[in-house]
N, CA, C and O of each residue as an XYZ file, in Angstrom:
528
protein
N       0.843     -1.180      0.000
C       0.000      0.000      0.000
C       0.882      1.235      0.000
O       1.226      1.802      1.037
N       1.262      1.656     -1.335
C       2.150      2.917     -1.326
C       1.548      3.915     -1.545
O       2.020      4.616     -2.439
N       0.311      4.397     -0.868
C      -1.015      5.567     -1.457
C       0.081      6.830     -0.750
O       0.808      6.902      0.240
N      -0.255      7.620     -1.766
C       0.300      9.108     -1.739
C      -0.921      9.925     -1.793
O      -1.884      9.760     -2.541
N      -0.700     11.089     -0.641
C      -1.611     12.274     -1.073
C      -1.361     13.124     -1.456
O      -0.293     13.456     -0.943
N      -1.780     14.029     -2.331
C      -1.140     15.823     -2.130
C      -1.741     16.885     -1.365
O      -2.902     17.214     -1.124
N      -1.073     17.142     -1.183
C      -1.367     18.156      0.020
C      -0.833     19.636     -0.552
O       0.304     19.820     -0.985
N      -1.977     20.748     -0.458
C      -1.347     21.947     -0.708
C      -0.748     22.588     -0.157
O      -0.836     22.465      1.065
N       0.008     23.422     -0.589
C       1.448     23.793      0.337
C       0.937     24.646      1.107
O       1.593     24.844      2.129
N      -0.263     25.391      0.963
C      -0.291     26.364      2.045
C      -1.242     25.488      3.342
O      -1.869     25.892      4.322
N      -1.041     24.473      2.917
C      -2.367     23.687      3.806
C      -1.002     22.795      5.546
O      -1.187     22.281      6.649
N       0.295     23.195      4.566
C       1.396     22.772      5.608
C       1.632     23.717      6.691
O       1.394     24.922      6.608
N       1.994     23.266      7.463
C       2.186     24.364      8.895
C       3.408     25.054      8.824
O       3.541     26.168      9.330
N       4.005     24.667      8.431
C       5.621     25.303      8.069
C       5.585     26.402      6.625
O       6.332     27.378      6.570
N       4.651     26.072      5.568
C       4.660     26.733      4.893
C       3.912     27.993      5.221
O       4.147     29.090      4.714
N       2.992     27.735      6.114
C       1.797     28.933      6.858
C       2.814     29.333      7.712
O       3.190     30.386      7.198
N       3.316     29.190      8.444
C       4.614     29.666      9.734
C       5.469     30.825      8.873
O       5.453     32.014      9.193
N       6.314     30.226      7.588
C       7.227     31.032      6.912
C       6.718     32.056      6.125
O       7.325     32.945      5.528
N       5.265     31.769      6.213
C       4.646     33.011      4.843
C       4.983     34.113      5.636
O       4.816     34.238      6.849
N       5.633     35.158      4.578
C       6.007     37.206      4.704
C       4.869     38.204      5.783
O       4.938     39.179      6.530
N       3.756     37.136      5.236
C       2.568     38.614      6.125
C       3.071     39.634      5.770
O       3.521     40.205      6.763
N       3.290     40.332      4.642
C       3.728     41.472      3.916
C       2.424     41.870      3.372
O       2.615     43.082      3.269
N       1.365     41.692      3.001
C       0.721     42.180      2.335
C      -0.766     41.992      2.524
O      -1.489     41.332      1.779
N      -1.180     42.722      3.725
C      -1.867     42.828      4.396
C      -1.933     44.027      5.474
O      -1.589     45.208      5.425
N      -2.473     43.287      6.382
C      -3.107     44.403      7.854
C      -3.531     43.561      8.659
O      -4.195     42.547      8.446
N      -3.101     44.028      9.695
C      -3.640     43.433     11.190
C      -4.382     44.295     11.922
O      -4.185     45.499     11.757
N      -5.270     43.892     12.770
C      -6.297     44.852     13.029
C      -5.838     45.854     14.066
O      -5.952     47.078     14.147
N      -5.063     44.567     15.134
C      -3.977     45.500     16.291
C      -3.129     46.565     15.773
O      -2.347     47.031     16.603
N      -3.090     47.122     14.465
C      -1.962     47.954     14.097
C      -3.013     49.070     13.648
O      -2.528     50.108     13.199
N      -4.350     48.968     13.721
C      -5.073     50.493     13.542
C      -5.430     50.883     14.954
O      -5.234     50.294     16.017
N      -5.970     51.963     14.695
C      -6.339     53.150     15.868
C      -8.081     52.425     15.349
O      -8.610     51.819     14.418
N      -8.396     53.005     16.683
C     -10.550     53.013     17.076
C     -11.027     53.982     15.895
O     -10.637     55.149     15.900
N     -11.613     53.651     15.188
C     -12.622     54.501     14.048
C     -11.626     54.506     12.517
O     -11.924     55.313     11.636
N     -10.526     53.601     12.336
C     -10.076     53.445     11.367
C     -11.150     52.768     10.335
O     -12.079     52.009     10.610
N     -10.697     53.323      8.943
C     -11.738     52.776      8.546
C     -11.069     51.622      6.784
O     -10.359     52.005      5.855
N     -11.450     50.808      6.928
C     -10.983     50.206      5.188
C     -11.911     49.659      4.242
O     -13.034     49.207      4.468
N     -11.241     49.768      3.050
C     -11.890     49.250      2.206
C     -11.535     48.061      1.803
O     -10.355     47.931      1.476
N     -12.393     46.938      1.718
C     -11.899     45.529      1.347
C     -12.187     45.226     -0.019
O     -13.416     45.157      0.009
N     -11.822     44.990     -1.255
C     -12.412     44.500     -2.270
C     -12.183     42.982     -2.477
O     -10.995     42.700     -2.632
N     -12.893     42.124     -2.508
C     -12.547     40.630     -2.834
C     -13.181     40.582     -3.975
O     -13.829     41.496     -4.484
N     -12.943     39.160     -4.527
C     -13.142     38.906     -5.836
C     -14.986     39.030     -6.095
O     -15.268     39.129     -7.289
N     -15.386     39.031     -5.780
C     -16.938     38.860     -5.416
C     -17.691     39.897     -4.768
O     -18.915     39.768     -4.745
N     -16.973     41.261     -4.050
C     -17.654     42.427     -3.426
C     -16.650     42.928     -2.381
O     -15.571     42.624     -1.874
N     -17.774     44.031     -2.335
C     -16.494     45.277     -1.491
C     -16.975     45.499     -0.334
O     -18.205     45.459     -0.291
N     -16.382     45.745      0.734
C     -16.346     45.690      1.908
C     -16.227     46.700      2.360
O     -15.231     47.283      1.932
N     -17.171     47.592      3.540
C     -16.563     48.947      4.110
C     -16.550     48.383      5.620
O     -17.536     47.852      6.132
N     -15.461     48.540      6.194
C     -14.799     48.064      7.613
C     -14.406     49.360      8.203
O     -13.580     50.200      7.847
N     -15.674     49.258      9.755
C     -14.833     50.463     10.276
C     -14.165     50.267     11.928
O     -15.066     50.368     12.761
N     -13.184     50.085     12.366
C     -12.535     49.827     13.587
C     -13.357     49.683     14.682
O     -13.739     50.852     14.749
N     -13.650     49.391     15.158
C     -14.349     49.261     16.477
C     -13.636     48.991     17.870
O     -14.046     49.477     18.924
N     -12.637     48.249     17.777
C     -11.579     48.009     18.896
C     -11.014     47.143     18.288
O     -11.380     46.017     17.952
N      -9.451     48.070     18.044
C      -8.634     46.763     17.419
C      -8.133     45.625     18.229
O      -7.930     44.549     17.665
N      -7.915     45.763     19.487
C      -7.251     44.976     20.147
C      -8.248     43.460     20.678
O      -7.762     42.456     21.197
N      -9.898     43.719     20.321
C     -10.292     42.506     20.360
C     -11.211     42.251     19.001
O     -12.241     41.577     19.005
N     -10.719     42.829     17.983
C     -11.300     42.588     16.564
C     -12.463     43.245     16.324
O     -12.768     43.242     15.131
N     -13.382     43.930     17.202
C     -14.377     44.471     16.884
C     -14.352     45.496     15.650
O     -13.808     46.548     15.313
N     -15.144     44.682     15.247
C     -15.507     46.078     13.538
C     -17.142     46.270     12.864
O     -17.859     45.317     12.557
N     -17.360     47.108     12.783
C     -18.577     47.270     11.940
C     -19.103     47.164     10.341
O     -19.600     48.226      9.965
N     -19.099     46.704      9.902
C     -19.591     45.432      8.504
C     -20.316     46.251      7.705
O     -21.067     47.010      8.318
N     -20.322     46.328      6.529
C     -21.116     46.690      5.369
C     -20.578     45.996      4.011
O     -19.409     45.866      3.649
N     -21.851     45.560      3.317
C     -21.184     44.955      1.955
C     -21.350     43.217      1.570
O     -21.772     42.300      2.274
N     -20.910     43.217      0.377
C     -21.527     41.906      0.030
C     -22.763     41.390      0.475
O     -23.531     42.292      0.812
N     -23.207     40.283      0.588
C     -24.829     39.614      0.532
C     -24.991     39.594      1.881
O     -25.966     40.286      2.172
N     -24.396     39.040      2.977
C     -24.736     39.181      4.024
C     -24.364     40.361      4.966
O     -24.679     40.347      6.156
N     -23.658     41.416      4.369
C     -24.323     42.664      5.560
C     -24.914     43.914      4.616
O     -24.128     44.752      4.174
N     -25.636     43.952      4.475
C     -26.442     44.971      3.724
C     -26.621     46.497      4.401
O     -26.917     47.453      3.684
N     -26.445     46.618      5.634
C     -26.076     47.946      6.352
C     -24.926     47.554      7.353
O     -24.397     46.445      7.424
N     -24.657     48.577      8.054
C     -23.286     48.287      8.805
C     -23.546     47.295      9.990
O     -24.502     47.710     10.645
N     -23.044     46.156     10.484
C     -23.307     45.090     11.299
C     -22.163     45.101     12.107
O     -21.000     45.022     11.711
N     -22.708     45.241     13.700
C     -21.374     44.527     14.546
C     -20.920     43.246     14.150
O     -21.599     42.307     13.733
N     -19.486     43.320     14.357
C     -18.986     42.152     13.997
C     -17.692     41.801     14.522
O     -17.219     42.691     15.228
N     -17.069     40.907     14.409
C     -15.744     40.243     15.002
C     -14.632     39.609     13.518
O     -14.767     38.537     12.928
N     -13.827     40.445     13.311
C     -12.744     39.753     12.281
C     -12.243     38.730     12.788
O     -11.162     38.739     13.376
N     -12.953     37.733     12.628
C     -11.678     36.390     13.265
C     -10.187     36.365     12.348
O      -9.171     35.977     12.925
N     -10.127     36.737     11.103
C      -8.796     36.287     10.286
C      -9.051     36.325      9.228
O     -10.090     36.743      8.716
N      -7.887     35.773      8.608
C      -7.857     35.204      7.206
C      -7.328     33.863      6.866
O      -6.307     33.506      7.453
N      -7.786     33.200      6.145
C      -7.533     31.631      5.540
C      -7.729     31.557      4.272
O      -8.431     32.355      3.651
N      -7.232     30.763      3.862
C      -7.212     29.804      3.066
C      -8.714     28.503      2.516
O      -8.685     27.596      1.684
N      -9.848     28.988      3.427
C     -10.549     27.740      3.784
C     -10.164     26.379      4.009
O     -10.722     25.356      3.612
N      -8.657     26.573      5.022
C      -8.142     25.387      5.538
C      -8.619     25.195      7.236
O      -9.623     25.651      7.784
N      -7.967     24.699      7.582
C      -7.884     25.015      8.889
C      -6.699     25.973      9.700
O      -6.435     25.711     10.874
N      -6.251     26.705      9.237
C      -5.204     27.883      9.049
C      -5.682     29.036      9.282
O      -6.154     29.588      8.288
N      -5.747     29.806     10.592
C      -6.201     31.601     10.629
C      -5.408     32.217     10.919
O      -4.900     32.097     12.034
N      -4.978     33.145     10.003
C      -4.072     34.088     10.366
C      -5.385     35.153     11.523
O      -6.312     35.917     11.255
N      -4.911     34.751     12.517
C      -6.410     35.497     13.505
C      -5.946     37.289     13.120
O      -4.828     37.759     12.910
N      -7.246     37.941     13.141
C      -7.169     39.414     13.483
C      -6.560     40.388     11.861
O      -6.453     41.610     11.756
N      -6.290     39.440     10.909
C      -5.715     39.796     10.081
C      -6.632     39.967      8.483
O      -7.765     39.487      8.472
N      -6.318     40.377      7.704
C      -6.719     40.258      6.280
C      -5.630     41.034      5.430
O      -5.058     42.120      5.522
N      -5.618     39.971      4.569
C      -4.357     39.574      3.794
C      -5.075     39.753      2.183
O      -6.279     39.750      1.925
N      -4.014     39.894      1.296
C      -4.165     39.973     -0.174
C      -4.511     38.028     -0.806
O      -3.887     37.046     -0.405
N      -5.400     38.026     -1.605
C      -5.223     36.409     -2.156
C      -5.820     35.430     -0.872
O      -5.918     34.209     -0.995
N      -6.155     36.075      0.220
C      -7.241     35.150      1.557
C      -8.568     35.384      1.925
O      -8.989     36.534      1.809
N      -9.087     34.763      2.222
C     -10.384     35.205      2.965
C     -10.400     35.868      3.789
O      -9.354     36.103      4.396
N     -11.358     36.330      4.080
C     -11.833     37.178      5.296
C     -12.997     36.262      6.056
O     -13.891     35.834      5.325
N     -13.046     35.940      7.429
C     -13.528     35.179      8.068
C     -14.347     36.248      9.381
O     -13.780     36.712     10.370
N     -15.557     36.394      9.062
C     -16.303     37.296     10.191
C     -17.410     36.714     10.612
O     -18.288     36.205      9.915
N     -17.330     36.838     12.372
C     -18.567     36.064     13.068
C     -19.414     37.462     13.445
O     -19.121     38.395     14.193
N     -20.550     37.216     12.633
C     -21.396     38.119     12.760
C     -23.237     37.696     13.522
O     -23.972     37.071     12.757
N     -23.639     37.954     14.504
C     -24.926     37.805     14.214
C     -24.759     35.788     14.774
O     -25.617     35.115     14.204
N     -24.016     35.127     15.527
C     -23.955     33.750     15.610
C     -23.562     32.951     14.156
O     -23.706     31.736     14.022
N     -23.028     33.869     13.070
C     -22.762     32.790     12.070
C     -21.178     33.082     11.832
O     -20.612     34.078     12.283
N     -20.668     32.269     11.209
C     -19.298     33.040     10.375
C     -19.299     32.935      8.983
O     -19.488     31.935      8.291
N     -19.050     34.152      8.637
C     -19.186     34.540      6.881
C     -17.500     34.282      6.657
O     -16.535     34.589      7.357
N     -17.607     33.628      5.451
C     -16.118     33.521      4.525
C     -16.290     34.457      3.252
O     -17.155     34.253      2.400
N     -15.582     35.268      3.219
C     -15.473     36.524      2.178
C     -15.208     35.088      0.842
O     -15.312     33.889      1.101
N     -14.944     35.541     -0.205
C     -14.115     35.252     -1.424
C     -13.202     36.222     -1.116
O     -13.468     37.291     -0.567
N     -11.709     35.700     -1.607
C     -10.825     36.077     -1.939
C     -10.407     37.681     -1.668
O     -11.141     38.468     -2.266
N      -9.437     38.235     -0.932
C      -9.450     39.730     -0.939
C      -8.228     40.155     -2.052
O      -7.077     39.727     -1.967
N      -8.668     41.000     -3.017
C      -7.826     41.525     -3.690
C      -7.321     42.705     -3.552
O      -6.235     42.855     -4.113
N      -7.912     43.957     -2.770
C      -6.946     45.256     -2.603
C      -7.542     45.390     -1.323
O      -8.696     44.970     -1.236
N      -6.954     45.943     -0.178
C      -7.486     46.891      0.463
C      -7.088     47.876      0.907
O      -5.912     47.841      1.270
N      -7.861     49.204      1.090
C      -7.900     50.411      1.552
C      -7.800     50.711      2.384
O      -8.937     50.889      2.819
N      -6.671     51.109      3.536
C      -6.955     52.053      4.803
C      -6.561     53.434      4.873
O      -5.561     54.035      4.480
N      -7.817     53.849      5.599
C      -8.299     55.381      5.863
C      -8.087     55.215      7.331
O      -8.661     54.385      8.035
N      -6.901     56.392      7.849
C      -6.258     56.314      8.769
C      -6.684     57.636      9.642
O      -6.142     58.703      9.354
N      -7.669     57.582     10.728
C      -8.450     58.663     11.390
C      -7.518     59.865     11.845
O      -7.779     61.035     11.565
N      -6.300     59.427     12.645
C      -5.476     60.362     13.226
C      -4.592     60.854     12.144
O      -3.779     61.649     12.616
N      -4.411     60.639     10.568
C      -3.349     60.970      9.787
C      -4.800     61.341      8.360
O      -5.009     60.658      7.358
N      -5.333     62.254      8.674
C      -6.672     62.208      7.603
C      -6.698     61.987      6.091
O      -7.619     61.602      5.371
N      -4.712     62.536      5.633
C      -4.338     62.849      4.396
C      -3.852     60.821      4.289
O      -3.718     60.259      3.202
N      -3.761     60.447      4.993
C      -2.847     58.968      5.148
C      -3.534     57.920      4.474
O      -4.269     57.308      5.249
N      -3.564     57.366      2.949
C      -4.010     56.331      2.457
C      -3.310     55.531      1.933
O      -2.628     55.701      0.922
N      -3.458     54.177      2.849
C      -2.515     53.355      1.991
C      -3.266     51.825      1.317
O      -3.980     51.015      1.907
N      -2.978     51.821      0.453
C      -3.851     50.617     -0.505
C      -2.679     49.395     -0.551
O      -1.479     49.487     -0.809
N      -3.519     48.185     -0.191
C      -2.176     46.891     -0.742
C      -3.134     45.870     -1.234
O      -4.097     45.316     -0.704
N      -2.363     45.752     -2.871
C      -3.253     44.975     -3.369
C      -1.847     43.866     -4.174
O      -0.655     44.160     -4.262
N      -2.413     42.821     -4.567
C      -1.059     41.911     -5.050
C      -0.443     42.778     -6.635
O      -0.881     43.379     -7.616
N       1.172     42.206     -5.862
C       1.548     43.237     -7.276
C       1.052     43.087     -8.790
O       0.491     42.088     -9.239
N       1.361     44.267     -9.508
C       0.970     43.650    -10.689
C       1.283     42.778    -11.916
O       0.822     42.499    -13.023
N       2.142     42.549    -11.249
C       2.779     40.944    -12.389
C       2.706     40.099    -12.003
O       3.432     39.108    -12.083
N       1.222     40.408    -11.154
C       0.774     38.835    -10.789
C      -1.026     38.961    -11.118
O      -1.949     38.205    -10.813
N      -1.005     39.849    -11.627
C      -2.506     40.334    -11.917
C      -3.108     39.407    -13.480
O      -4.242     39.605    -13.917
């Protein structure tokens, strides 16, 4: 019995351990009333800070929040068992427990932060473009 599986590389713990986290945001690194824009492959997202230090954010966008909704950023994945907790990343999901459920975004491709204490301060990270 020589059965082989494949396994995707980001689905390895070592390969999730060594990934850059370059290209993204963590929620602990904004100020209260920060606000971003998420675009994933499928809809856009308006996220506004609520307390970064325990993920609280307020929700608008795509099918399930249709006005602004308390909510909790758990992370970003892969739809593995892998969360980068508190985070959203370029090319991952967005994972939010809203309301007793958890919503999985599609895919995030740019996002926007609007930085309350720096008003002129916008910075966008979306995957480069020679990978577009």
């Amino acid at each position: 019995m020589d059965e082989k599986t494949q396994v995707a590389a980001a689905a390895l713990l070592d390969t999730w351990s060594a990934h850059a986290w370059d290209n993204g945001i963590q929620l602990d690194s904004l100020d209260e009333m920060d606000r971003l824009l998420v675009i994933t492959h499928n809809s856009s997202y308006e996220i506004t800070v609520i307390s970064p230090r325990s993920n609280e954010i307020l929700v608008r966008g795509g099918r399930y929040f249709p006005e602004f909704t308390p909510a909790r950023l758990a992370g970003s994945s892969l739809g593995g068992s892998f969360l980068k907790m508190g985070g959203i990343y370029v090319d991952f999901s967005m994972e939010i427990n809203a309301n007793g459920q958890v919503i999985i975004t599609s895919r995030v491709r740019t996002i926007e932060v609007h930085r309350t204490r720096h008003h002129d301060v916008i910075r966008e990270i979306s995957r480069p473009s020679s990978d577009n």
